[in-house]
C-alpha positions in Angstrom: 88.5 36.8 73.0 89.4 40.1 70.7 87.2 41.9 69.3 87.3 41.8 65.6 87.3 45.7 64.9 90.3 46.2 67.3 92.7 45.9 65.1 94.1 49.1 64.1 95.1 49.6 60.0 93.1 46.8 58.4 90.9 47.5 55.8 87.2 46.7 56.0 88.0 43.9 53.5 90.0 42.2 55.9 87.7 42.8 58.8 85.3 41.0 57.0 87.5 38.0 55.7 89.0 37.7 59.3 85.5 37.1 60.6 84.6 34.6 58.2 87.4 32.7 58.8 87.0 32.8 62.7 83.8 31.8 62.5 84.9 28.1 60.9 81.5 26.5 60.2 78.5 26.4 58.5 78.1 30.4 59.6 81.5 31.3 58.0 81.0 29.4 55.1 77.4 31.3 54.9 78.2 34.4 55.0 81.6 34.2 52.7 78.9 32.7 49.8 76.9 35.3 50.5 79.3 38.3 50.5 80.9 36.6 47.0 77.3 36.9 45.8 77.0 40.4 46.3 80.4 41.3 44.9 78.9 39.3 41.8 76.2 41.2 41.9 77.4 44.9 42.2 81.2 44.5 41.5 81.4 48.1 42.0 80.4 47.4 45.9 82.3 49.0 48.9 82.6 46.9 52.4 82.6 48.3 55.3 83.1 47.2 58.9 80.8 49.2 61.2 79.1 49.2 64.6 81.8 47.5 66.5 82.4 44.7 64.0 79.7 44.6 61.5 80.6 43.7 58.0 78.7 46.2 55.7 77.9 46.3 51.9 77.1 49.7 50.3 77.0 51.4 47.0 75.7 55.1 47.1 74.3 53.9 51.0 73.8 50.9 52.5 73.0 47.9 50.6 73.1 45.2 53.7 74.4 44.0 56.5 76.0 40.4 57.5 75.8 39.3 60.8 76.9 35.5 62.5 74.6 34.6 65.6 74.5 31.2 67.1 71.7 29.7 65.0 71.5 32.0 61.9 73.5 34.4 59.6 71.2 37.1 59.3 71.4 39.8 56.2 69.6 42.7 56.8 68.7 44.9 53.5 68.2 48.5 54.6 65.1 49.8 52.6 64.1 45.8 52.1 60.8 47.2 52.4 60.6 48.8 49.5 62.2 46.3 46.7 60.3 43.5 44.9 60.6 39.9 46.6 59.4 37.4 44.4 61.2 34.7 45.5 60.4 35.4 49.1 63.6 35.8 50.3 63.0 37.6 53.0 62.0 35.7 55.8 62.3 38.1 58.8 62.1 42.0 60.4 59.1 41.9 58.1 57.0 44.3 60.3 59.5 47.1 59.7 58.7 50.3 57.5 62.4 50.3 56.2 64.3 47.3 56.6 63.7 43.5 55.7 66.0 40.5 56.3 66.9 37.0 55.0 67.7 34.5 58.0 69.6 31.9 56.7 70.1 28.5 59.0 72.5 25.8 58.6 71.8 23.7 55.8 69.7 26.0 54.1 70.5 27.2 51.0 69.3 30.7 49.4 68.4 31.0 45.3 71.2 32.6 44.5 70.0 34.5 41.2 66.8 35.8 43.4 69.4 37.0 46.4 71.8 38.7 43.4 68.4 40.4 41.7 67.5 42.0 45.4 70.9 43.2 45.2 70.8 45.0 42.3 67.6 46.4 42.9 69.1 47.6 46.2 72.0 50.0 44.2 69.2 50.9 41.7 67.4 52.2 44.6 70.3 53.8 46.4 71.0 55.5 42.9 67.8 56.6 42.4 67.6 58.5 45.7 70.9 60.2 45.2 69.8 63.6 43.6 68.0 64.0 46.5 69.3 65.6 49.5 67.7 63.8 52.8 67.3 65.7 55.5 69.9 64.6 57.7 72.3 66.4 54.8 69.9 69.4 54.6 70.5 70.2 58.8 74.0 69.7 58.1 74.9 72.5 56.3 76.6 73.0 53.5 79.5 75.6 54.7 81.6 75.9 57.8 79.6 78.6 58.9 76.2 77.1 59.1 74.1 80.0 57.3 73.1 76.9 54.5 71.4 75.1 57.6 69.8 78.1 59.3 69.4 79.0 55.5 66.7 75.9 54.9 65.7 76.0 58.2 63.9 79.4 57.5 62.8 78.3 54.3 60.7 75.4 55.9 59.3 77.7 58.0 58.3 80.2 56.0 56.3 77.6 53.4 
């Protein structure tokens, strides 16, 4: 079977659609509710299709990922860890520092105003962090020539 990310000139969109609809079951259904939940949600959200065929949903970073296994569609939320969960939605990768997940099996069914209210708290939190440059941007560099790197380099040495 092809890969899903092979194809050459579709958007992540399609990706994404294309592996719902291969999917055809309870796991395609899943995760095509799911992904209409989040564009309710955050209609300002960007997909993606990453990591050799993972459907991704970001707004100012990574909001989740959807994956299909055999038994469960699993959405991980990237800084799960640090939004609210009233509802107890997540249900797995609850040891992590960063990341928290909701596995959904077939049949079940999630609350979908709880599932749309971690959403939104996932772009606040993106947002909020935005100002801030990590430090993965910081070793970067801001010019071609490097000097804004070995620039803050030196700085966090010197303090």
């Amino acid at each position: 079977m092809k890969k899903p990310g092979a194809s050459q000139g579709q958007s992540a969109s399609e990706l994404i659609s294309k592996r719902i609809a291969e999917l055809a079951d309870w796991r395609g259904e899943t995760l095509g509710r799911m992904r209409k939940l989040i564009k309710e949600a955050d209609p300002e959200v960007v997909e993606e299709w990453k990591w050799m065929g993972t459907p991704i949903w970001s707004h100012d970073g990574i909001i989740c990922t959807g994956e299909s296994y055999k038994n469960v569609v699993k959405l991980t939320f990237s800084k799960g860890a640090s939004l609210k969960d009233p509802a107890r939605l997540f249900n797995s990768s609850l040891d992590g520092n960063a990341r928290r997940a909701i596995d959904i099996h077939e049949g079940e069914e999630v609350d979908e105003s709880a599932f749309k209210a971690l959403v939104r708290q996932a772009v606040a939190l993106n947002a909020s962090g935005k100002s801030k440059p990590s430090n993965k941007a910081q070793s970067r560099g801001v010019g071609k020539s490097g000097t804004a790197s070995t620039h803050l380099l030196r700085k966090r040495k010197v303090h």
